[in-house]
N, C-alpha and C positions, 0 to 999 in steps of 0.2 A: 575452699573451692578448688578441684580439680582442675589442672591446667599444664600445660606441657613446660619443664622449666628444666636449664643444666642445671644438676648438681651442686654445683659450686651457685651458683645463682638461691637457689634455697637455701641452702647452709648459711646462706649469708642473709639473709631476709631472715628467715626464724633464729638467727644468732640479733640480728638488727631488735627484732619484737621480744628479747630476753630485756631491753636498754642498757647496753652495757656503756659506762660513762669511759672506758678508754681503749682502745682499739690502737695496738700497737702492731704495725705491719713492714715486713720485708717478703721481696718475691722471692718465691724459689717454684720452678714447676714440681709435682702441679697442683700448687693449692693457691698462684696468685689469682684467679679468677675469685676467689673469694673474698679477699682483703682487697682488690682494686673493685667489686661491687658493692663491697662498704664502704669504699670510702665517697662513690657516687652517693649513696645513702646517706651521708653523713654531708656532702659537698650537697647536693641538692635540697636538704631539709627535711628527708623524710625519716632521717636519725639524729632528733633532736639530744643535748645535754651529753653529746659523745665526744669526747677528744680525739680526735685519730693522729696519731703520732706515727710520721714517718722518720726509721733508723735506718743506721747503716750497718746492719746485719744480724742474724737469726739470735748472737747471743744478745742484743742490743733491744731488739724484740721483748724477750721474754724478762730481761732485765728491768726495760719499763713497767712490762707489765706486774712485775714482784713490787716495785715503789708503788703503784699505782693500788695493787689491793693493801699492799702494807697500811696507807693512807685512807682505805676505809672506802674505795671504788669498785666496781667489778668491773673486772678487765677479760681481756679476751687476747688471744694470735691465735697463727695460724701457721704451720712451719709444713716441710718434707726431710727426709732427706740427710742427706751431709749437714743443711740445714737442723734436725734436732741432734746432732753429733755436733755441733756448735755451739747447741745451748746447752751439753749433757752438765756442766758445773753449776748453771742457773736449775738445771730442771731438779737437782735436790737440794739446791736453796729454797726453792720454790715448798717444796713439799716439808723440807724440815723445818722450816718457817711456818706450816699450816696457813697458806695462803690459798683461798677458795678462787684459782685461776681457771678458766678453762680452754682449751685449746686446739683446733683441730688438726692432725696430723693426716698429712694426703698421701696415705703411703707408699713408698716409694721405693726399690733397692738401695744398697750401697757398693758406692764402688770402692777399690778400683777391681775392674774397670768401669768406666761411667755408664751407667743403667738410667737412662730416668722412667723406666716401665715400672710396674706395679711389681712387690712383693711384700711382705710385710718384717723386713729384718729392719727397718728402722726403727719402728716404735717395739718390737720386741727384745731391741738393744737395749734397752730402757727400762726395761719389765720390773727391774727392783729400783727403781730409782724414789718410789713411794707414792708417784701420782696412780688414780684410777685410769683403767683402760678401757673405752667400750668400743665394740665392733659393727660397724652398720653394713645390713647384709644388701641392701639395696639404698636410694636414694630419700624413700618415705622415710623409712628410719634414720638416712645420716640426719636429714631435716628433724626430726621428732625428738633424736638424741640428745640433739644439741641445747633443746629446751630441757631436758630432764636433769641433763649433765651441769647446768646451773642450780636446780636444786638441790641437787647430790652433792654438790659441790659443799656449796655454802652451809648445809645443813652440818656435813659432815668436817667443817674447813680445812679441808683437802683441796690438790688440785686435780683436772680431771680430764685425761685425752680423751677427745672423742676420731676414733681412727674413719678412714673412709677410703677407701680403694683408688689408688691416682688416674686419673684417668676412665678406668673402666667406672668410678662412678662421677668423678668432678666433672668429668665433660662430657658424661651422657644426660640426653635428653630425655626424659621421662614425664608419663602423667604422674603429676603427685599432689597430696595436698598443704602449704605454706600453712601452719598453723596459725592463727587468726589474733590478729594482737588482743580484744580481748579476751579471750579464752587463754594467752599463754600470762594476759596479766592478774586471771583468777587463779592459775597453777602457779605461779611464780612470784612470790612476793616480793615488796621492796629489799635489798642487800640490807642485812643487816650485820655489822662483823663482828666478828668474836674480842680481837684485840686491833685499835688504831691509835698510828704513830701519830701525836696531835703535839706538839711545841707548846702548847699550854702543860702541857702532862709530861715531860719527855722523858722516855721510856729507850734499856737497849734491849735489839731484839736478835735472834743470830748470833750471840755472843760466845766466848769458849766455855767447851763444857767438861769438865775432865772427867778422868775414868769413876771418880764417886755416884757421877748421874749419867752418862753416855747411853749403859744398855739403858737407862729408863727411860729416854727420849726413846730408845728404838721401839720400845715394848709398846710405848704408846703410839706410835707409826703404825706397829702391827694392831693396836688394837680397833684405831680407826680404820683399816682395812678389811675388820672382821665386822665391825658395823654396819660396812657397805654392804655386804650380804645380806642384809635384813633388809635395810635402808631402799637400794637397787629396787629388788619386787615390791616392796610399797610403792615407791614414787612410779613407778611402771604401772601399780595398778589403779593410781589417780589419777596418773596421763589417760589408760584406757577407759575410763568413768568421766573424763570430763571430753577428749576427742573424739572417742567414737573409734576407736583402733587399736590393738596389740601392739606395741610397739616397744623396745627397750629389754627390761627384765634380765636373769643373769642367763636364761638359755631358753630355746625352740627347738621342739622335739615334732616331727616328722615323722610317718606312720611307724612308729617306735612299736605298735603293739604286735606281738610275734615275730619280731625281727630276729635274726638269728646273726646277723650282722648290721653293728650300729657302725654310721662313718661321722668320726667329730671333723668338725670343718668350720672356721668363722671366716668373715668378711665374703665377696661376692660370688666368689667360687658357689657358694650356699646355693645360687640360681639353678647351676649345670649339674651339681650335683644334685639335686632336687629332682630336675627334669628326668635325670639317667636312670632314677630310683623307679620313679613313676613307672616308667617304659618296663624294667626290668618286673617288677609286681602284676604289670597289667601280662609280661608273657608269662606271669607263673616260672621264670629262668631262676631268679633268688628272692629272698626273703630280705631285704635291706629295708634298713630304717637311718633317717638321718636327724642328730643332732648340732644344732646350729649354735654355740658359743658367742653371746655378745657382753659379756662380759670376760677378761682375760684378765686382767688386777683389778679386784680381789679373785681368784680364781675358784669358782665355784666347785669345789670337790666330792662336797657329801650329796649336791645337785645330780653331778656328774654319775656319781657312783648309785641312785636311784635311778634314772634315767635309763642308765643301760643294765641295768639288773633284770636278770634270765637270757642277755644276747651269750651264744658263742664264741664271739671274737667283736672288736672294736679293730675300726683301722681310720688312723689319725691321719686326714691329710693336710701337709704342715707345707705354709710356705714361709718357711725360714727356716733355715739351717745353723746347729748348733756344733759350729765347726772344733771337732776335735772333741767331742762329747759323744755320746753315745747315742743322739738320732737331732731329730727337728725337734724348738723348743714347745711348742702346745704338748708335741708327745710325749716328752719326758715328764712332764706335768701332770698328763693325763696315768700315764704308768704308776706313777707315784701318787695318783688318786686312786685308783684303782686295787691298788697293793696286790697284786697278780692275783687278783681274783676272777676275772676276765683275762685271755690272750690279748695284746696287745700291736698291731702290726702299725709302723709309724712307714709312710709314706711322704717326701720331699717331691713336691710339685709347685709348676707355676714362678718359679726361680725369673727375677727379673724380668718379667711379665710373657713369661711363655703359658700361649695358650693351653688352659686343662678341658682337654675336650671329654665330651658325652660319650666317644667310643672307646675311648682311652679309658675313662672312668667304667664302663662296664666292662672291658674286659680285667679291669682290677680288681671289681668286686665276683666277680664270676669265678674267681682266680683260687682254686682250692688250696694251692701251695703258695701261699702268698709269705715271702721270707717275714723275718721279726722287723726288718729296715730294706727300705730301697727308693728308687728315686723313677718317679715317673715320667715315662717316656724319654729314657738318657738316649741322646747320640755315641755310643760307643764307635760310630767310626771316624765324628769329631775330637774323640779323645783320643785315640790312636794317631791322627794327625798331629 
């Protein structure tokens, strides 16, 4: 049912209607809106069979929650921030362990200096860390991901961020629809685990592994990451057969037909960028088409490179910066997808939540000399100060 709800308020209800049996929470803005409505949920009764464990901090979080799937539970957090920079030693325990965790990351910058606006370098610091990353471009999908991100998870036992924009989506208000606890408990089966720690059986797990088997633990890290490719558009096309919605998948392509410039772009920017396109087709000024990224690990390449096959140019706009590398990290991904078969123009915007405006955005795609790298809308007379 349709209804006006924050962000953070759904995520937590259709994370609630996944029944995860342990909910391990620390605040950090801005994703405590979501673990303090779970635990209403769980404190009032309407999240029966859930443990909600409160820690004293983000690696403490995520630590429970590794015991907690190790033990044969599905677990959930919910972190930002400095915040997954505290769990980054759990978060590849997490995944080298194959623990079917799933987590929502409120993204957020990193300081210093202290930012708590929106950018997406946090969970891009993270990119190989071995967890899946999915990207929700508005608040129907953080809500809708979050249900998928449990079967993707488990199927695959892997762990799985599901990222959301801080702020511009946790604490907007939107019509959206709460997926319906029995519809998300016909898509979602009972947890079933691959391997559990049982004292009847005791079993070590995480143990050392030396260079005789090392790459062969990695190869299969990489291969469940190659799985997810396949795995991703099926469970997106069950979600849309059984909800009645598009939702998830590893990308959203945008009047792509005769583009002569495609613009990659994930997380909520996808809105303004959207809009700008619209406007600019409806004057006949360019030819743009946009592609929308929601999935970022496993990164959808040979996706990527049909999608924009016959544009001109591609121009990535990346919010995060890969300092002391050769541009923003989606774009050097996307280059290296690409294998310069397409130009390439990698654009930095949106830097600790500077607004990326609709005019700003057209006069970038309008922009016949558009360098190989640059950064949108710099104060060049704040840097001279």
């Amino acid at each position: 049912m349709l209804r006006q709800v924050e962000g953070s308020q759904a995520v937590a209800e259709a994370v609630a209607r996944c029944r995860p049996q342990v909910v391990c929470a620390y605040p950090i803005s801005p994703q405590t809106h979501i673990v303090e409505a779970l635990s209403r949920l769980v404190r009032g009764g309407a999240l029966l069979g859930c443990e909600y464990v409160n820690v004293e901090s983000e690696f403490a979080a995520l630590s429970v929650a590794i015991g907690a799937s190790a033990t044969g539970a599905r677990a959930y957090t919910a972190t930002a921030s400095q915040g997954l920079l505290f769990m980054a030693e759990a978060l590849y325990n997490a995944a080298g362990l194959g623990l079917p965790i799933v987590m929502t990351v409120a993204n957020r910058a990193i300081g210093a200096p202290i930012n708590i606006w929106n950018d997406h370098s946090d969970a891009m610091s993270q990119r190989d860390s071995g967890w899946l990353q999915l990207y929700a471009a508005d608040n129907q999908e953080a809500a809708d991901l979050h249900v998928q991100a449990f079967r993707i998870a488990e199927e695959l036992s892997v762990p799985v961020m599901v990222c959301m924009d801080g702020f511009v989506l946790t604490h907007a208000v939107e019509r959206l629809d709460v997926p319906e606890q029995s519809t998300v408990d016909s898509f979602l089966p009972p947890y079933r685990p691959r391997q559990v720690l049982d004292p009847e059986h005791p079993v070590t797990i995480g143990a050392l592994v030396g260079p005789e088997a090392f790459t062969e633990v990695k190869y299969l890290a990489y291969r469940a990451q190659q799985a997810a490719l396949e795995l991703i558009p099926a469970v997106a096309a069950d979600f849309r057969d059984r909800f009645g919605r598009d939702s998830g998948g590893l990308l959203h392509g945008y009047d792509l037909a005769g583009a002569d410039t495609v613009v990659i772009a994930l997380g909520s920017v996808l809105g303004t960028l959207r809009d700008a396109v619209a406007e600019l087709r409806a004057e006949g000024a360019a030819r743009v088409g946009v592609l929308g990224l929601t999935a970022f690990r496993p990164f959808p390449a040979a996706a990527i490179r049909a999608a924009v096959a016959g544009a001109g140019r591609v121009v990535v706009l990346d919010r995060a910066l890969a300092v002391g590398g050769t541009g923003g990290v989606v774009g050097t991904e996307v280059r290296a997808a690409l294998g310069g078969a397409v130009p390439v123009h990698e654009v930095i915007a949106g830097l600790g939540g500077r607004p990326v405006r609709a005019r700003s955005l057209r006069q970038l795609l309008t922009d016949g000399n558009l360098p190989p790298f640059s950064f949108l809308d710099l104060d060049h007379a704040a840097i001279e100060h």
